[in-house]
C-alpha beads as a LAMMPS data file, in Angstrom:
LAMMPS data file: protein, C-alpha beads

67 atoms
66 bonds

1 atom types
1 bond types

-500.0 500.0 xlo xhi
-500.0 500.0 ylo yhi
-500.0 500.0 zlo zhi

Masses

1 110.0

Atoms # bond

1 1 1 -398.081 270.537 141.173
2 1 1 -396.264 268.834 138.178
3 1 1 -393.967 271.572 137.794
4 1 1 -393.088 270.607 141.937
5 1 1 -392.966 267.173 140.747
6 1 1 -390.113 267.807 138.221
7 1 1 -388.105 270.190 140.105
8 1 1 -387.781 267.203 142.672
9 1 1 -387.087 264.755 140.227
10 1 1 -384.564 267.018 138.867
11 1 1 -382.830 267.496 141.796
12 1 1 -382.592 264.055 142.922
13 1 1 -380.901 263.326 139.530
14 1 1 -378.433 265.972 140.006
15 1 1 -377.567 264.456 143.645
16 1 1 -377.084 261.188 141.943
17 1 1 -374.689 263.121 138.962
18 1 1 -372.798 264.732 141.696
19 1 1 -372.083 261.590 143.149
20 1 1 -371.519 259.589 140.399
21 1 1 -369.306 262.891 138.867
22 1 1 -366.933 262.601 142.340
23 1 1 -366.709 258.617 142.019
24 1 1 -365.671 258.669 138.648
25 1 1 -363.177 261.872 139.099
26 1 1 -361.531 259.600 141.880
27 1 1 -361.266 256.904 139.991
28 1 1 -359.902 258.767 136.988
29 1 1 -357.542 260.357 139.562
30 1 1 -355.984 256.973 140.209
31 1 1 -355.627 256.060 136.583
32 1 1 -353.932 258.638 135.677
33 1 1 -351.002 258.070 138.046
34 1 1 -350.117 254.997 136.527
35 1 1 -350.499 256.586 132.240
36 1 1 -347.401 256.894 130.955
37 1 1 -347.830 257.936 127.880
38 1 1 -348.896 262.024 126.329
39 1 1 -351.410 260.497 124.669
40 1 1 -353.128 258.585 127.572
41 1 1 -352.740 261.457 129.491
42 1 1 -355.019 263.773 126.989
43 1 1 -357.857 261.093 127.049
44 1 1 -358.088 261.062 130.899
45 1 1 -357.968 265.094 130.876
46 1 1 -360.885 264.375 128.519
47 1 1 -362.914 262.613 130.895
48 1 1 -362.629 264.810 133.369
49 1 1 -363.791 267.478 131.066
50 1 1 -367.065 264.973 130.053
51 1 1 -367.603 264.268 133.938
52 1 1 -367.529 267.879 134.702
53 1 1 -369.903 268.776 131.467
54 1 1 -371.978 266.139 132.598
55 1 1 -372.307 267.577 135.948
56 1 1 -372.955 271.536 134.509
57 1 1 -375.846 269.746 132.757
58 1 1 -377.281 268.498 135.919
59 1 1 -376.917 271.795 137.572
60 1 1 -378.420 273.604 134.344
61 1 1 -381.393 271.329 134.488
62 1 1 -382.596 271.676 138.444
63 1 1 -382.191 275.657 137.963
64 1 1 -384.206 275.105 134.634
65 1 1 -386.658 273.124 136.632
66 1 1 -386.884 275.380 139.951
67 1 1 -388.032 278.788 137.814

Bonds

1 1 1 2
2 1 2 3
3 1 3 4
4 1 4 5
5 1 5 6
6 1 6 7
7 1 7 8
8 1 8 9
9 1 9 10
10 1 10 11
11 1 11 12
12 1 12 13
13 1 13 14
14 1 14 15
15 1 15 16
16 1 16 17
17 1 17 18
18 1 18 19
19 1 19 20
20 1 20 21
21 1 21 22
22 1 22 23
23 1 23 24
24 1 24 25
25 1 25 26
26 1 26 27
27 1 27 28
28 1 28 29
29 1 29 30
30 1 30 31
31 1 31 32
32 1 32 33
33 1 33 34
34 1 34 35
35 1 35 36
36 1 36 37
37 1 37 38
38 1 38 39
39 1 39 40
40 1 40 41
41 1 41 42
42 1 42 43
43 1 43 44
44 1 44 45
45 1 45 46
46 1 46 47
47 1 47 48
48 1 48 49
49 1 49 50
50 1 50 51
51 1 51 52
52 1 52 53
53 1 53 54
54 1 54 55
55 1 55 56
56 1 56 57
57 1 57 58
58 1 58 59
59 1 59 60
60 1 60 61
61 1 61 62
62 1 62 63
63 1 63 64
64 1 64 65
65 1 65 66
66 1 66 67
């Protein structure tokens, strides 16, 4: 019973990561338009690496969760 408990709590985390993952890729997508710089453009590259390690996490954690 727990174990069914956590695997649902895991997943509705990792819906909420997905979203939050696409929100914040779209808004970095719009930043990044406007960076003119190398630099700036490195550090927005970055967060779309975070977001998407973020978002592996998530997906690591509900298969962790459903064995």
């Amino acid at each position: 019973m727990y174990l069914k408990i956590a695997a649902i709590k895991a997943l509705t985390r990792e819906e909420y990561i997905d979203f939050l993952n696409k929100e914040i890729s779209k808004f970095i997508s719009r930043i990044i338009t406007h960076e003119r710089t190398e630099k700036g453009s490195q550090v927005f590259n970055s967060y779309f690496k975070i977001t998407s390690n973020i978002e592996r996490i998530g997906d690591h954690a509900v298969n962790m969760a459903g064995n």
